[in-house]
N, C-alpha and C positions, 0 to 999 in steps of 0.2 A: 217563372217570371210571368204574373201574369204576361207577362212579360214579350220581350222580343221573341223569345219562342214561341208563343200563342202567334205572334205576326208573321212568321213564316210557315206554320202549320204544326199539328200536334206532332210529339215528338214519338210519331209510333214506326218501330223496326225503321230506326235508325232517324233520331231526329234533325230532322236540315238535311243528311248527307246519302250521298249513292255514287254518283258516277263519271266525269271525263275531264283531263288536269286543267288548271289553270291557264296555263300552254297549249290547251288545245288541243291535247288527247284525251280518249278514254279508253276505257279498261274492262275487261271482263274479272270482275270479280268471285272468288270462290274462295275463300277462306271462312275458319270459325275458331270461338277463342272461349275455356271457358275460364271466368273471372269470382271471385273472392266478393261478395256485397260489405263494404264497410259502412258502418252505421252514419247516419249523420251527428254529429257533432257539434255543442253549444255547452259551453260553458266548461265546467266539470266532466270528465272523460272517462273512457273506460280503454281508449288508445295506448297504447303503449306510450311513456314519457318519455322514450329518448328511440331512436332506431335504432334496431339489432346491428348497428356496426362501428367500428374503431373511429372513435372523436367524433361520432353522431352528436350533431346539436338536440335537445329537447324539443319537441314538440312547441311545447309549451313558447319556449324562448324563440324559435322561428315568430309563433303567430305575436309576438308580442313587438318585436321588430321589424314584423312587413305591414301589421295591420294599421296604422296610421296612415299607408301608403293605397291601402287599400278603399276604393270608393264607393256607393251605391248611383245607379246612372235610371234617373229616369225621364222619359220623355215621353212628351205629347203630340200625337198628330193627329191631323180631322181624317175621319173615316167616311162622312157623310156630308151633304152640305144641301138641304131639301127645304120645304117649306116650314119645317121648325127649326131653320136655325141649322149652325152648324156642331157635329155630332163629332164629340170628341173621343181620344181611344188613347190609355196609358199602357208604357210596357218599362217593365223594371228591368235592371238588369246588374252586372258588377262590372269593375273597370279599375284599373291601378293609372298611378302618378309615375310617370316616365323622367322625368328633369322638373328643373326649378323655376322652369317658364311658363308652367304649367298647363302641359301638356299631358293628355290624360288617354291610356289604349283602351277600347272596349271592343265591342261586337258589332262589325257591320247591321246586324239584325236586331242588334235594339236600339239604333235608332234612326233607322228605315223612315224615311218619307217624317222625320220630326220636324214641329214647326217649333219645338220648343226643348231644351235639354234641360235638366236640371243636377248637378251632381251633389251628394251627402257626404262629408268626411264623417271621421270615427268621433270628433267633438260635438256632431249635430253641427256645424254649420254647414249652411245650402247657397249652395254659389249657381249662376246660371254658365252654362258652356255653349260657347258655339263650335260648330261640327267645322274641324282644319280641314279636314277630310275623308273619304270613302273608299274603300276598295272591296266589291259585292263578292271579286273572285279567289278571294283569301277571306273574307267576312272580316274584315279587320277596318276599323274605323280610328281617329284621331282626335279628340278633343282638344278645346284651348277653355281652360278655368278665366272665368272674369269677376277678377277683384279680389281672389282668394290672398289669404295670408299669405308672410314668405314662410310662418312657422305650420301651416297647414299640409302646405307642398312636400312631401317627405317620399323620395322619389324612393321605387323598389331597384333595386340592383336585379343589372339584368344578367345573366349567364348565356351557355352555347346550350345548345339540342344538339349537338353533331356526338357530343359526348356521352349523351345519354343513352344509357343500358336497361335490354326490360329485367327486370327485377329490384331496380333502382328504388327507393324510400320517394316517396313526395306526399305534398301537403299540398290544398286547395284552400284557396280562403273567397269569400264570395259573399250573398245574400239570397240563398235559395227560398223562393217564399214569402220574398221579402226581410224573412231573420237575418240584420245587419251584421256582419261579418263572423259569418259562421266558419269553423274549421273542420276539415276532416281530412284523412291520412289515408294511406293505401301505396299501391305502387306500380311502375308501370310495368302494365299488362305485355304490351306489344308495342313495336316499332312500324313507320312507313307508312302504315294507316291512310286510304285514301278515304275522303269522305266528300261528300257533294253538298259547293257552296252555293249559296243562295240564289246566283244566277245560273245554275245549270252545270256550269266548271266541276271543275274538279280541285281539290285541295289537296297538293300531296304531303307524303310522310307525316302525317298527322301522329302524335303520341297518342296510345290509347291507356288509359286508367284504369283503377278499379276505388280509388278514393271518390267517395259518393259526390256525385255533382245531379244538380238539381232542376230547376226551372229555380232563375235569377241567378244562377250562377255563372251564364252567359256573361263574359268580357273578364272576366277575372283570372289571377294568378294559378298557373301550375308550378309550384315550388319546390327544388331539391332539396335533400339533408343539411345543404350548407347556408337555406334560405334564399339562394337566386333565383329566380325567377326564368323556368327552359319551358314554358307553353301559355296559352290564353285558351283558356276552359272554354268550350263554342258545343257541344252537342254532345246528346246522349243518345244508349241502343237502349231502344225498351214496346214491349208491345202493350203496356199499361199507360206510357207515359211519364213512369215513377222513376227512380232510379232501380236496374237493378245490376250495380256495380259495373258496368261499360259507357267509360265515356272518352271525350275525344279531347285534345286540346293541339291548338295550329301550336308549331314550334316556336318559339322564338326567334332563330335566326330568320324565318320569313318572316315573322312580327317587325324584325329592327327593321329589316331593310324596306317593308312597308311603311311603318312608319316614319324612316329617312323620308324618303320619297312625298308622303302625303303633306311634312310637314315643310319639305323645300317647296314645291310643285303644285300642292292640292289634289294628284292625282297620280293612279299609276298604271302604268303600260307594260302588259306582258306578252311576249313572241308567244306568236301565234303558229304551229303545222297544220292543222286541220285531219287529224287523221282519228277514228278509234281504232284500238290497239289492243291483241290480246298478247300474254306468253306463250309462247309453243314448248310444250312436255315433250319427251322422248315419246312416251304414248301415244301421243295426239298424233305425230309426225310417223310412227309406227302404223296406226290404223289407219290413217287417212293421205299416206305418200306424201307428202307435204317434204315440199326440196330439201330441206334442212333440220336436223333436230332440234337445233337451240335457234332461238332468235328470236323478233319481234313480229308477227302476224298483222298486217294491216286488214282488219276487216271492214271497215267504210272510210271513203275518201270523202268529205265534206264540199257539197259545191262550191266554186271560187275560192275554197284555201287554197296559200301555199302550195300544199301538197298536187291539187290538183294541178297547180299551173303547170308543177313540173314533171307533170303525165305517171304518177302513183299510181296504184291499181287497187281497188279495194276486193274484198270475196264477192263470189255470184252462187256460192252453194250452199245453204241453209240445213248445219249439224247436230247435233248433241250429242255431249261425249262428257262421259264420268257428273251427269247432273249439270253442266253447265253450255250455250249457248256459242256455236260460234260461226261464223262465215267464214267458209277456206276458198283458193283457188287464187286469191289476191299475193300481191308484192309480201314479201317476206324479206326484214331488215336485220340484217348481221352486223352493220359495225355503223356509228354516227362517230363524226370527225377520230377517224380511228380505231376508235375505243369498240371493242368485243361488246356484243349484247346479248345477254341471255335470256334478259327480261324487261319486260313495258314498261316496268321502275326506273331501267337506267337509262332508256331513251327519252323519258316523264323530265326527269332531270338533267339530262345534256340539254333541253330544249328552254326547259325553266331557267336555266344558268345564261342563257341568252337574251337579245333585247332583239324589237323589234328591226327590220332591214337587216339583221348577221344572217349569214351562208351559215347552211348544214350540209358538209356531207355526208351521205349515208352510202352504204353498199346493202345493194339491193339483189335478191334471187326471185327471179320470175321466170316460172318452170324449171327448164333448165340452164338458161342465162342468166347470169352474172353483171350486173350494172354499176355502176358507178354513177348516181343522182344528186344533184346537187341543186337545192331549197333554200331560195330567200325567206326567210322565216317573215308573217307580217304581224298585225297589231291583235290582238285577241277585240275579236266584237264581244257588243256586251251582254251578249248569251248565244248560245249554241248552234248554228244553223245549216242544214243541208242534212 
């Protein structure tokens, strides 16, 4: 894209994304995946026509029935404003048609700080859009089409992510480059995926791909075998910049309920802990006494979160252990409103499931005592602080 990617920085060793959820944790990351490069794709293919599995739709016939639905998004915003005059800056991106009101999902990041939108259906007509609304912490944006046809409007059906399996069949359709709604196939790679949104946040359970996605391929469809639509294509791994076969796309079940929200409201609010957070291995809890072997490791308590108010503790001892970074000596969390934790994953989502002003309880081990904490969860500011 010359795109919304170029506006939040090159896409190198992980474009857009790193590290702490939307919720107001973060994570010590340590994983690696290796992935499949699928070619990019335009026109004539060398993809297989139908997926390897029982009542697979054709390639073919997916992109022929989502791509109507499918839009090019691009926007203008001043970069400069000096004594020549004010200094314009375009970022291209992709984005689909949600319903018949014409409401249109893209990428927070492309269209960042625009003073102007313009969207391109597949007939070449150019309608202008105003932004319904934003959310920097999910990179998920909302459009409203002005003026478009009612035969233009040809919304994607959406699907769940919750049922999504890595090895799954999907299709991406987008505008990498600019090339108007290009197709390409692959499958997904991996699940849960956390990836770092534009304000600092963290994005959880992100789907990760191996169907090539691009620059401009930001705001666009991640597609299953049956053509619904379970992710919005938002960032790629690469230390070129280029694709090579890793990329990310935000689920769709946080897409709907984003775009519920932005399109009632204009705006969305997500509970806030204030903690980063690693997993604890048997290893780790092995070498280093660490009270518990499973559970959630608070390693920094954020000043004025939640978490602080209700006297959390974060690490004071600076480790590495198996290549990776961590603070020990801090609270260490075994269960949130009940529920057994083993990992940052499932405390990331008890927390995400909540709204601002809800109670968490956690059970808390510090040293050798045993707590029972209880956390007004608050608002997530609108980037990272303490």
């Amino acid at each position: 894209m010359e795109s919304g990617w170029a506006k939040v920085g090159a896409l190198v060793a992980a474009a857009l994304l790193g590290g702490a959820v939307a919720v107001g944790i973060g994570q010590t990351l340590n994983d690696g995946s290796t992935t499949t490069v699928i070619r990019e794709v335009q026109g004539e293919t060398t993809e297989p026509a139908a997926f390897p599995s029982t009542g697979a739709r054709k390639i073919s016939d997916i992109y022929e029935a989502a791509k109507h639905g499918v839009v090019q998004v691009t926007s203008t915003s001043v970069v400069s404003n000096n004594f020549f005059g004010a200094q314009e800056q375009q970022a291209q991106g992709s984005g689909f048609v949600i319903d018949k009101d014409g409401h249109v999902v893209t990428n927070y990041h492309v269209v960042e700080g625009a003073k102007k939108v313009q969207v391109s259906f597949s007939d070449e007509e150019k309608k202008d859009a105003t932004v319904v609304g934003t959310d920097p912490s999910t990179d998920i944006a909302v459009l409203k089409i002005q003026g478009a046809w009612s035969r233009s409007l040809i919304p994607l059906t959406l699907g769940s992510s919750s049922a999504v399996q890595v090895g799954d069949a999907v299709v991406a359709i987008g505008n990498p480059f600019g090339l108007e709604r290009t197709v390409t196939a692959g499958i997904v790679s991996a699940l849960q995926r956390r990836i770092q949104a534009p304000n600092g946040f963290q994005i959880d359970q992100a789907i990760q791909t191996d169907a090539a996605i691009n620059h401009g391929n930001s705001g666009g469809p991640l597609l299953n075998a049956n053509g619904d639509v379970i992710g919005v294509n938002a960032q790629i791994e690469s230390e070129s910049g280029g694709n090579v076969g890793i990329g990310f796309a935000i689920p769709i079940d946080t897409v709907k309920d984003v775009a519920s929200q932005l399109i009632k409201d204009g705006k969305v609010e997500h509970a806030y802990l204030g903690v980063d957070i690693a997993t604890i291995s048997s290893d780790l809890a092995e070498n280093f006494r660490v009270p518990v072997d499973k559970g959630v490791l608070i390693q920094h308590v954020r000043a004025g979160s939640p978490a602080a108010d209700a006297g959390l503790k974060g690490g004071t001892m600076h480790v590495v252990f198996a290549g990776t970074t961590y603070w020990l000596g801090g609270d260490v969390i075994t269960k949130a409103d009940g529920q057994f934790l083993e990992t940052s994953d499932q405390l990331a989502s008890v927390v995400t499931s909540k709204q601002p002003g809800d109670s968490l309880e956690l059970e808390v081990h510090r040293g050798q005592e045993t707590l029972n904490v209880t956390v007004e969860l608050g608002r997530q500011p609108s980037t990272p602080v303490g």
